[in-house]
N, C-alpha and C positions, 0 to 999 in steps of 0.2 A: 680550431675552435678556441674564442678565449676564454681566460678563467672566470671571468663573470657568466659567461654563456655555458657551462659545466656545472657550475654553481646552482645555476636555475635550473636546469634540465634534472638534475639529481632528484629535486623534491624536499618533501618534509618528511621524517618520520617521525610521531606520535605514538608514545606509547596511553590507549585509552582506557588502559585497566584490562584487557582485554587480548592482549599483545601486542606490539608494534604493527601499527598500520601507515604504510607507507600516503601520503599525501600529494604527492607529484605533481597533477596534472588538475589537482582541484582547483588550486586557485585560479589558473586559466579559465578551468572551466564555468566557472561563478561568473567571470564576465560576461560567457559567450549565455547562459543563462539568465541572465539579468536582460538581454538583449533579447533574447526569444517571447522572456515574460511581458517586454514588451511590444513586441509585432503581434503576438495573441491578445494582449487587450484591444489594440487596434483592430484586429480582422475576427477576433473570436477564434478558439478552436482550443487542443488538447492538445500535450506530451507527456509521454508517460515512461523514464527512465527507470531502470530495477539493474542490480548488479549481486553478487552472492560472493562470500568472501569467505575461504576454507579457514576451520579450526579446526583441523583435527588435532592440531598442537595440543591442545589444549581438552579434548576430547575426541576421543573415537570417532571417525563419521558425524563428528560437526560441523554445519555450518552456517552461516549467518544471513539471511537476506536482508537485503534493505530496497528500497526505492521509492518514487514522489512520481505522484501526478498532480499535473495544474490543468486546472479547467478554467474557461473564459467566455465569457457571451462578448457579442460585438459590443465594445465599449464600456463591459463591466468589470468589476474587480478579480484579479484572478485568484484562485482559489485552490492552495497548493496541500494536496492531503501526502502524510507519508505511510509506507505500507511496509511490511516484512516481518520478521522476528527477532530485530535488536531493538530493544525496548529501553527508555533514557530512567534511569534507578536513581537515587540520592547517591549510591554510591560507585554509579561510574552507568556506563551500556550493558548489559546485557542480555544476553542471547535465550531466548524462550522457545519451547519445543512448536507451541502454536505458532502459525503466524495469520497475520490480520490481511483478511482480503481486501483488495481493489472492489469499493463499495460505489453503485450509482445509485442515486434517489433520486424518483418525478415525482413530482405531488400534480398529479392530473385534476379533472374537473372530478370525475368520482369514483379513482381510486388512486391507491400508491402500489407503484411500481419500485422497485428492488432489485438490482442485477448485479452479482457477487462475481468476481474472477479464482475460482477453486480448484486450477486446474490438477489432472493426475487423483481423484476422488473417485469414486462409484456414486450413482444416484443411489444405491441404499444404504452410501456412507453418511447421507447429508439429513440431518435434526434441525429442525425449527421450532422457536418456543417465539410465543405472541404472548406478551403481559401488559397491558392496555395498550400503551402506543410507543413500547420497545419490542422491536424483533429481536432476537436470538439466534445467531445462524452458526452452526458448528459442522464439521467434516472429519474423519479421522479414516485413513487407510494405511497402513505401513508406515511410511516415515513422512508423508502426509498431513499436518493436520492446520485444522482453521478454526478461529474461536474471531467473533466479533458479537459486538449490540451496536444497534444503531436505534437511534431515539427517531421516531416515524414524525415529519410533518405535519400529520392531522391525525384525530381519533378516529380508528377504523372499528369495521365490524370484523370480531376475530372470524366469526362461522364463515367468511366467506373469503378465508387465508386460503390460497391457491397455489401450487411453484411447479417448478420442471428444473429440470439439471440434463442442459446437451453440449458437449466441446469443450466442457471446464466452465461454462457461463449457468448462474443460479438464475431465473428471472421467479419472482412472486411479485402473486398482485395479491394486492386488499381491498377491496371495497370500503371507502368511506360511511 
């Protein structure tokens, strides 16, 4: 193997405030990424990568999730949300005990639809709070827990908040 080809294979490490995290394979990957985000505007459709990165260096039984999903209609802009528990500070990432679910909104003809990815929760761990046209969705079990708002597309009527929770998926509707 040559020394330039050693070179590249090794990687980056970054230290992000956080502890050295190794970069390796990222840069590749941003190409191959950039390439998918574009075949999904072309054809439409989803990918949803997550990875979980151990701290217990740094604490006990910590650890960090991260990941993105891009959503695309055929021909439209994609739309790349991130999800997990490292959270960007003024003073570097850091790692929050909550972490933010995998959120989907419809705003149908008359109502809004809502489907949370919670998995590993109890349905009677899961709290909703509706305050005009933000939900509130929270979850906490063990070392479990989920905190988001999401600002609702249209003014609903709260009396006719609905939900279920089955396989880690949240779905509520509203009635506008």
């Amino acid at each position: 193997m040559t020394e330039n080809k050693k070179k590249k294979d090794q990687g980056l490490d970054i230290d992000f405030g956080i502890g050295k995290l190794s970069l390796g394979g990222l840069f590749n990957g941003i190409e191959r990424l950039v390439d998918l985000a574009a075949e999904l505007k072309e054809a439409g459709g989803e990918i949803k990568k997550e990875g979980e990165i151990n701290l217990s260096h740094l604490k006990e039984g910590m650890k960090g999730v991260f990941g993105f999903s891009i959503k695309t209609a055929v021909g439209g802009k994609p739309v790349v949300k991130p999800f997990g528990n490292i959270k960007k500070t003024p003073e570097g990432p850091t790692v929050v005990e909550e972490r933010e679910p995998i959120i989907d909104v419809f705003d149908e003809e008359k109502e809004v639809r809502v489907y949370a990815e919670m998995p590993g929760v109890n349905e009677e761990d899961v709290k909703l709070d509706l305050n005009g046209d933000i939900l509130g969705i929270s979850a906490q079990t063990g070392d479990r827990k989920y905190r988001t708002e999401i600002l609702l597309p249209a003014k609903v009527k709260s009396e006719t908040l609905a939900w279920s929770y089955k396989n880690g998926i949240l779905e509520v509707k509203v009635t506008k």
